[in-house]
C-alpha positions as CSV (number, residue, x, y, z in Angstrom):
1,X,0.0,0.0,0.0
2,X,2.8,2.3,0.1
3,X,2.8,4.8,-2.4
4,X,5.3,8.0,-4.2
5,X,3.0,10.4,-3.7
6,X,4.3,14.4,-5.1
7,X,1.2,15.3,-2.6
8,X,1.1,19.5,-3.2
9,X,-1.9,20.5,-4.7
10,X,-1.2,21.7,-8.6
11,X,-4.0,25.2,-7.9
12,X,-3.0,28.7,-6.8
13,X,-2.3,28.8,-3.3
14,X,-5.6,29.6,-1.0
15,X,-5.0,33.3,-0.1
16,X,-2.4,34.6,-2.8
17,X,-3.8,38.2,-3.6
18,X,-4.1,39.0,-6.9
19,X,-1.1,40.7,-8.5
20,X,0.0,42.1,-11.7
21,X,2.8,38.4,-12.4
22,X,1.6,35.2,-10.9
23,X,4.5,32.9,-9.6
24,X,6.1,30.0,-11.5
25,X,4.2,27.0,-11.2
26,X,4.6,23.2,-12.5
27,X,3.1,22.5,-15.6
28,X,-0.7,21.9,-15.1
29,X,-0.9,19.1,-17.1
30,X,1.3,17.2,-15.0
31,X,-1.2,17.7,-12.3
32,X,-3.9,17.2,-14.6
33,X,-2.2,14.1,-15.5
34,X,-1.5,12.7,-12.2
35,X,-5.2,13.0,-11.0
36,X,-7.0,11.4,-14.5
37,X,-3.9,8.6,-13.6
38,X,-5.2,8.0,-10.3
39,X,-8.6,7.8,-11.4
40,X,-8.2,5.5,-14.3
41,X,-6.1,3.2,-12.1
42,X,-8.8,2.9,-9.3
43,X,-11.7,2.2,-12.5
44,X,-9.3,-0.1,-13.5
45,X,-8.2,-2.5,-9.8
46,X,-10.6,-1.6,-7.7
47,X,-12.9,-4.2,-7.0
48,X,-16.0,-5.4,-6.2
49,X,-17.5,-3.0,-9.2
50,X,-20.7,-3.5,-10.4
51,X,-24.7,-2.3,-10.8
52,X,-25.9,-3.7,-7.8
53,X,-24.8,-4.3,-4.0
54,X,-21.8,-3.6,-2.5
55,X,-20.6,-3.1,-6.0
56,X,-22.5,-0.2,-6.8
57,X,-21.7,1.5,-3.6
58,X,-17.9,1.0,-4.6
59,X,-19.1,2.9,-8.1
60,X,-20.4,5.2,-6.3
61,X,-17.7,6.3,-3.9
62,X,-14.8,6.1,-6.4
63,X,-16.8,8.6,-8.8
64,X,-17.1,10.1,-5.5
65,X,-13.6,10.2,-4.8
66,X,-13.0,11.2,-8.4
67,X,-14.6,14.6,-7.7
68,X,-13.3,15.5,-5.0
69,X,-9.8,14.7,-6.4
70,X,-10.9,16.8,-9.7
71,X,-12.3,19.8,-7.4
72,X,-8.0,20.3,-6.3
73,X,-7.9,22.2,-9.9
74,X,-10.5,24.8,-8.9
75,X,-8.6,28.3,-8.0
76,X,-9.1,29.8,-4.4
77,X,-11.0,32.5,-5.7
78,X,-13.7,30.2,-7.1
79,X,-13.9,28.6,-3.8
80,X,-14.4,30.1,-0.4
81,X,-12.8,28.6,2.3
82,X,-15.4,27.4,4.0
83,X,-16.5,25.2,1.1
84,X,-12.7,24.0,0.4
85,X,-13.1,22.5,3.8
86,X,-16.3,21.4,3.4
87,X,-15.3,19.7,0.0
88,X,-11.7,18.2,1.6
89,X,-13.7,16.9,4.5
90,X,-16.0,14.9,2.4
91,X,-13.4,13.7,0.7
92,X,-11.6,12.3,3.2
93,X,-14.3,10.3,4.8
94,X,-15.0,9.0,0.8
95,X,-11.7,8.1,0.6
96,X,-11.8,6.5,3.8
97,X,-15.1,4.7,3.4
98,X,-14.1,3.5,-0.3
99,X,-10.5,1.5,1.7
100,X,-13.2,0.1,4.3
101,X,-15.8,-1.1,0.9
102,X,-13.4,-2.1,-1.9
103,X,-11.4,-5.5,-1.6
104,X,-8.5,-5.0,-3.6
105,X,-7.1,-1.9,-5.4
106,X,-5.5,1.4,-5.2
107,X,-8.4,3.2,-4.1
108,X,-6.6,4.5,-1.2
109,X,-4.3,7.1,-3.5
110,X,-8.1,9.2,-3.5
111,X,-6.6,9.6,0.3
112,X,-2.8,9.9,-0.1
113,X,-3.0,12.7,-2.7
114,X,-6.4,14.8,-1.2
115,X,-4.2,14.9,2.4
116,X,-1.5,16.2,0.3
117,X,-3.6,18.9,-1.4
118,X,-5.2,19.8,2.5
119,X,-1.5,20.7,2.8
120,X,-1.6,22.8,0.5
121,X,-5.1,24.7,0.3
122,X,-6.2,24.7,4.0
123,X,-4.2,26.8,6.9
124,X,-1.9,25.3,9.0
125,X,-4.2,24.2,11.4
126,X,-6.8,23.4,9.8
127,X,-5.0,21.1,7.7
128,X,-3.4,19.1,10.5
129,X,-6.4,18.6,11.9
130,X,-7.6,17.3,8.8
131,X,-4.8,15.1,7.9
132,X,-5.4,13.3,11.1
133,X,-8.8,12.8,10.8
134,X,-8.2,11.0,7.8
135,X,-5.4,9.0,9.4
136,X,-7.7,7.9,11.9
137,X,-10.6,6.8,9.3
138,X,-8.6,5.2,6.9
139,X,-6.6,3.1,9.7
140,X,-10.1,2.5,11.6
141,X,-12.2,1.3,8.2
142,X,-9.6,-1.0,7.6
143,X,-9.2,-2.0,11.2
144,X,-12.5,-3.5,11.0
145,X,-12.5,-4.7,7.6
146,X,-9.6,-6.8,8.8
147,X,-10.6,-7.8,12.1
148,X,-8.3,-8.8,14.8
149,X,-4.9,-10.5,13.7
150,X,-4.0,-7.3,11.5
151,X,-2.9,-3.9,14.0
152,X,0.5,-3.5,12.2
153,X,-1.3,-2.9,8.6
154,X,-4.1,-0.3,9.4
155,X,-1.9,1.6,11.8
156,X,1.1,2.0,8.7
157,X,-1.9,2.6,6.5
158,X,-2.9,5.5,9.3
159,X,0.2,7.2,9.7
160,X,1.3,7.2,6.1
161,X,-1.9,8.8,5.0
162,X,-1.5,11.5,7.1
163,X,2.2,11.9,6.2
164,X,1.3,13.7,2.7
165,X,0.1,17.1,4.5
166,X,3.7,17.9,5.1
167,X,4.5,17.9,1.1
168,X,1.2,19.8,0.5
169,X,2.6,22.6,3.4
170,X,5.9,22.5,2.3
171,X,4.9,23.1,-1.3
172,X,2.7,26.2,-0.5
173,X,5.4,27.8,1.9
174,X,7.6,27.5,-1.4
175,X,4.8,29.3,-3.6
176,X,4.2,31.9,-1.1
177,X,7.9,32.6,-1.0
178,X,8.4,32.2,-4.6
179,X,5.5,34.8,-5.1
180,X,7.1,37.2,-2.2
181,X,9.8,37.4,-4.0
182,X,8.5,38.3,-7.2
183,X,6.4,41.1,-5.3
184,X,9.5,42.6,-4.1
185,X,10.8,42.6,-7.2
186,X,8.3,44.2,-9.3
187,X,8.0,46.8,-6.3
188,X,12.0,47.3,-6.7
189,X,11.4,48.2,-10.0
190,X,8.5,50.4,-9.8
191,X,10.7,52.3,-7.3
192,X,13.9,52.9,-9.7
193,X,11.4,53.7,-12.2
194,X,10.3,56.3,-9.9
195,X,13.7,57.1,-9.3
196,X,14.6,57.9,-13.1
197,X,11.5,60.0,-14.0
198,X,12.2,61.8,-10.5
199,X,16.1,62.4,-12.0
200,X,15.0,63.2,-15.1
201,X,12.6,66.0,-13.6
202,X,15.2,67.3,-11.8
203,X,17.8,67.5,-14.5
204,X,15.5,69.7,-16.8
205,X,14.9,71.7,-13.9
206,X,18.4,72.3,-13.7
207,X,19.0,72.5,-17.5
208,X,16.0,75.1,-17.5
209,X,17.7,77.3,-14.5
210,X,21.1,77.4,-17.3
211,X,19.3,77.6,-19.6
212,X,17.2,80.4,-18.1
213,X,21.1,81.9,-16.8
214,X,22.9,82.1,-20.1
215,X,20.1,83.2,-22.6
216,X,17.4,85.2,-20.2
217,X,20.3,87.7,-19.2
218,X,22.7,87.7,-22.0
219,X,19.8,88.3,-24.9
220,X,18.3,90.5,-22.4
221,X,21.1,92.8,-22.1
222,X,22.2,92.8,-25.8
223,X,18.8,93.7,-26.5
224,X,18.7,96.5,-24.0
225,X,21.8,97.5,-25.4
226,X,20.9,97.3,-29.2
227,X,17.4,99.5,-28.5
228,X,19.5,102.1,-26.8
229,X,21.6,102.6,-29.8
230,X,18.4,102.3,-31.9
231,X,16.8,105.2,-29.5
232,X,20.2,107.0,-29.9
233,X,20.0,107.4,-33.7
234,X,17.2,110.0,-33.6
235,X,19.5,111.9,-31.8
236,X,22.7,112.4,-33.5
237,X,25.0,111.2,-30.8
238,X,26.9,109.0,-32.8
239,X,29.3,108.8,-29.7
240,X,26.8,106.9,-27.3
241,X,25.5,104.9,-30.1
242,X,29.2,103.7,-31.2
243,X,29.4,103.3,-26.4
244,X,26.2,101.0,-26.4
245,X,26.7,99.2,-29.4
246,X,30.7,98.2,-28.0
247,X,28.4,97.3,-24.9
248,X,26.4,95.4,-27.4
249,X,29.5,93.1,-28.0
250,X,30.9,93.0,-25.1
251,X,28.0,91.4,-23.5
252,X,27.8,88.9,-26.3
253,X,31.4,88.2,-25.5
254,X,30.0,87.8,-22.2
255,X,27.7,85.3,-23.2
256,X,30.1,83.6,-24.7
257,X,31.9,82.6,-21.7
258,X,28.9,82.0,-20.0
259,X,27.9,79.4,-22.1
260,X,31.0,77.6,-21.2
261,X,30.1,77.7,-17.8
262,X,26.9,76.0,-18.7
263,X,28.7,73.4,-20.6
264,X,31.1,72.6,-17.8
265,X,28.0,72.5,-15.4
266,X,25.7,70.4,-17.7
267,X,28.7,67.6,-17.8
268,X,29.5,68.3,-14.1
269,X,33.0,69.6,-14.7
270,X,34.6,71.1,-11.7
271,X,35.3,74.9,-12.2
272,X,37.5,76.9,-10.2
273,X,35.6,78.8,-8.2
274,X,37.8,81.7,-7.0
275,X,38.9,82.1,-10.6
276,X,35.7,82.2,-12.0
277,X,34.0,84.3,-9.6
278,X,36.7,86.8,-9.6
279,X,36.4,86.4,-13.3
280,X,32.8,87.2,-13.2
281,X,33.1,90.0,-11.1
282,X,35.4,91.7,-13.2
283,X,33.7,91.3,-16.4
284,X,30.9,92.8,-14.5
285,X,32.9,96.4,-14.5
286,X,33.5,96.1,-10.4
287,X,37.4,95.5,-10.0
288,X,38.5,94.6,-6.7
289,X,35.0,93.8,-5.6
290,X,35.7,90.6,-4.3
291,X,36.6,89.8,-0.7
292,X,37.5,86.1,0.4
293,X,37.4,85.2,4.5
294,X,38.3,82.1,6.2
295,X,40.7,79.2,5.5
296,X,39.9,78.1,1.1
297,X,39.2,74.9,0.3
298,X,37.6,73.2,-2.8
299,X,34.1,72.5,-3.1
300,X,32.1,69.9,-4.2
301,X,31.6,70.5,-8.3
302,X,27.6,71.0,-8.0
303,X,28.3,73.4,-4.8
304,X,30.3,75.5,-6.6
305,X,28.4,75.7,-10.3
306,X,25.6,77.0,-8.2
307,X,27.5,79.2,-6.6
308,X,28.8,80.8,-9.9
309,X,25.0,80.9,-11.0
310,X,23.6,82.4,-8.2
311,X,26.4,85.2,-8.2
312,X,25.7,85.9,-12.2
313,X,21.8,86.2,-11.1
314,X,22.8,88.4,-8.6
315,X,25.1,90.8,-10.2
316,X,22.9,90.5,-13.4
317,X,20.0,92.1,-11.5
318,X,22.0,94.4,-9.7
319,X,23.6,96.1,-13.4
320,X,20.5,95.5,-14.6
321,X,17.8,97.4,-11.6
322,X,20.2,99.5,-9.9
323,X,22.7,100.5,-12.8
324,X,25.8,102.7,-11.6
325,X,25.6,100.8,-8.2
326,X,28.8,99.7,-6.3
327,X,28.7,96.2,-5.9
328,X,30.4,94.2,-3.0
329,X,30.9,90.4,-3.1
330,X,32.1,88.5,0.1
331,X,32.8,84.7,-0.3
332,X,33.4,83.3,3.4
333,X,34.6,79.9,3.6
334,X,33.7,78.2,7.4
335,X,34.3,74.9,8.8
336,X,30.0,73.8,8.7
337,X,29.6,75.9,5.6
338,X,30.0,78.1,2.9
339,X,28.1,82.2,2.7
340,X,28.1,83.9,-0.5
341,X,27.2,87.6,-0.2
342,X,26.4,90.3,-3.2
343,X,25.3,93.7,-1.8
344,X,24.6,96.4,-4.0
345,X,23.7,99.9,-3.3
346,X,21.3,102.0,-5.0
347,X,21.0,103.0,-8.6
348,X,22.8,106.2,-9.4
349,X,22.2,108.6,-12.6
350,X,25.9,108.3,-13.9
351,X,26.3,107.8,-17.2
352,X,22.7,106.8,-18.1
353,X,20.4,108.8,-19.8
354,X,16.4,108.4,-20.2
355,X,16.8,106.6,-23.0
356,X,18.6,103.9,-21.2
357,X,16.2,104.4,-18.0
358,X,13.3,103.5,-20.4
359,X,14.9,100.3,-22.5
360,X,15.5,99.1,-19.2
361,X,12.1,99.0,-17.8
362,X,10.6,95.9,-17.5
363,X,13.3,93.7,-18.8
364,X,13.8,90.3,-17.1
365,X,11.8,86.8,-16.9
366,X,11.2,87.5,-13.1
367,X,12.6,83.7,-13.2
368,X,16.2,84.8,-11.4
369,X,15.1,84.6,-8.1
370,X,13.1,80.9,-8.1
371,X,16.4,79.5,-9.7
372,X,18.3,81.1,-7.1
373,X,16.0,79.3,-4.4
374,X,16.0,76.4,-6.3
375,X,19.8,75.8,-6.4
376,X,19.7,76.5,-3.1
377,X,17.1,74.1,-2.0
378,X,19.1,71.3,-3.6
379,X,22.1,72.1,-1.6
380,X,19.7,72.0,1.8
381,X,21.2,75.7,2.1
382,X,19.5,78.9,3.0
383,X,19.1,81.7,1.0
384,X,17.6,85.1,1.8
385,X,17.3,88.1,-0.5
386,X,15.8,91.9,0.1
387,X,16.5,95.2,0.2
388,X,19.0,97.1,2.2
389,X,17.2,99.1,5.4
390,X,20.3,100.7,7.0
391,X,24.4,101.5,6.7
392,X,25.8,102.7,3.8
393,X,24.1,101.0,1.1
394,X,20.3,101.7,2.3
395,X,18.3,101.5,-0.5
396,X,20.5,98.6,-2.4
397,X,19.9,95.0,-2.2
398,X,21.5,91.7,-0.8
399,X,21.7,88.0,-1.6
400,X,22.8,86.1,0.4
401,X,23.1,82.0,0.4
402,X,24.7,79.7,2.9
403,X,25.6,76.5,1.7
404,X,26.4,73.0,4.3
405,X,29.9,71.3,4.1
């Protein structure tokens, strides 16, 4: 009667939650398979079989048997739990009371492989339970359809009946892990595919704030510069025409250079940031502008591109709303962190005419200060900016960003 039983039930495990990927599985019809094989076989040697008497009642239970074995292909989320241990509990007691009716045969797989798929379907307790139950029916029918003389044969029979829950709990810890896993990796990858869109958001953002750096304030200032002449024209001064149109170049000069800075900071080049904000500065028309405390050190290269951007935007607006200003720029290097300062003080009259007071109204994208905030935010810096209440440069304006080591 002993028997090689694979005893895990071939259906999706009881409580597996639906999902977009369901785990690997064997082959189906293998299962398929194994039950029409254990079906044929007990048409084929189980005996008495017949249309009348005990016979019939054998008919009966295997197609009874058969069923019950068939019903281990239904999913779990056809069948409540409550019926799947309904339907397993009949089962076994068929199973049982077709080893007590038959004579001879292999009826008794019906039992070996539905304990196996109690393993499998029915919680952990539920299923031992179970598996006993139908250790103790099996070994009692054929107690008494032995009689006395044969103890050694029904108790084997008993135990190894029950043994198959083990393979049927085994193989659905498997599948739960098996589908765990593939959960974890599917949310793995829904989270670096967060990830990339979130990079790729933040690198137009930054492409945007260079973009925004090089073209917003260099076409803005050539244009200012190129009206001016064009207002100049009218009146015959041939002198400031010739002064705003060298401007004219000069700023695209200017542009120039600052498109190399955005080169360097869209392939994350590492610029020398003393060098290019004294460079800056200077370019900017304010010589010796530049003041430099505490011990230097080199930066990271993203701390110091936005550094350089932050002090164009800064000196930008300053030529640009307060022309004629003094500008001051204080770079302070400290052992938790790094303070950029631009102060400027208020606009002055010299050297600009109302022609230049009206080109320059209302130029800007009003974008300058977000980016600054922006740069800053990514940092996890601070960054205040307003006007200038008291001291010698009331009525200016001062930026001012602190940046963590």
């Amino acid at each position: 009667m002993s028997a090689s039983v694979s005893a895990a039930g071939p259906g999706p495990a009881p409580d597996s939650g639906p999902g977009p990927r369901v785990a690997p599985r064997q082959d189906p019809r293998l299962h398929w398979a194994v039950t029409l094989a254990v079906i044929v076989s007990a048409v084929v040697t189980v005996r008495p079989l017949g249309f009348d008497g005990r016979g019939l009642a054998v008919a009966a239970l295997i197609a009874v048997n058969a069923v019950a074995l068939l019903a281990r292909h239904l999913s779990g989320s056809r069948l409540p739990p409550r019926a799947a241990l309904l339907w397993l509990t009949l089962g076994v007691v068929a199973a049982a009371a077709l080893i007590g009716t038959a004579r001879t045969g292999s009826g008794y797989l019906f039992a070996y492989f539905l304990v196996g798929h109690i393993g499998y379907r029915l919680p952990l307790g539920q299923a031992l339970s179970l598996a006993a139950l139908a250790g103790l029916l099996c070994s009692g029918v054929l107690y008494f359809r032995l009689g006395p003389g044969h103890e050694l044969l029904p108790w084997a029979v008993g135990l190894t009946v029950a043994v198959p829950v083990v393979a049927g709990i085994l193989s659905r810890s498997r599948q739960r892990a098996v589908e765990a896993l593939i959960s974890s990796a599917e949310s793995a990858e829904r989270a670096a595919r967060a990830e990339a869109r979130t990079s790729v958001l933040i690198e137009r953002a930054r492409i945007a704030r260079d973009v925004h750096d090089v073209l917003a304030h260099s076409l803005a200032g050539i244009n200012m510069q190129l009206e001016l002449a064009d207002a100049l024209l009218d009146t015959g001064d041939l002198e400031k025409v010739r002064e705003a149109n060298s401007k004219a170049h000069s700023l695209v000069r200017e542009s120039l250079k600052q498109a190399q800075w955005t080169v360097h900071a869209l392939r994350e080049d590492s610029l020398p940031l003393l060098e290019s904000l004294t460079a800056m500065v200077e370019s900017s028309g304010h010589r010796d502008a530049l003041t430099v405390t505490g011990a230097v050190h080199e930066l990271p290269a993203q701390v110091t591109q936005n550094l350089l951007r932050i002090a164009q935007e800064a000196l930008t607006n300053a030529a640009r709303h307060a022309p004629g200003c003094g500008v001051r720029v204080e770079l302070a290097f400290q052992a938790e962190s790094t303070t950029l300062r631009i102060r400027n003080g208020p606009a002055t009259a010299t050297g600009k005419t109302t022609a230049d007071a009206d080109v320059g109204a209302g130029v800007g994208s009003g974008m300058g200060l977000i980016g600054m905030r922006e740069r800053v935010a990514l940092l996890g810096g601070t960054i205040t900016a307003g006007p200038i209440t008291e001291g010698h440069d009331r009525g200016g304006w001062q930026v001012e960003a602190v940046i963590p080591v």
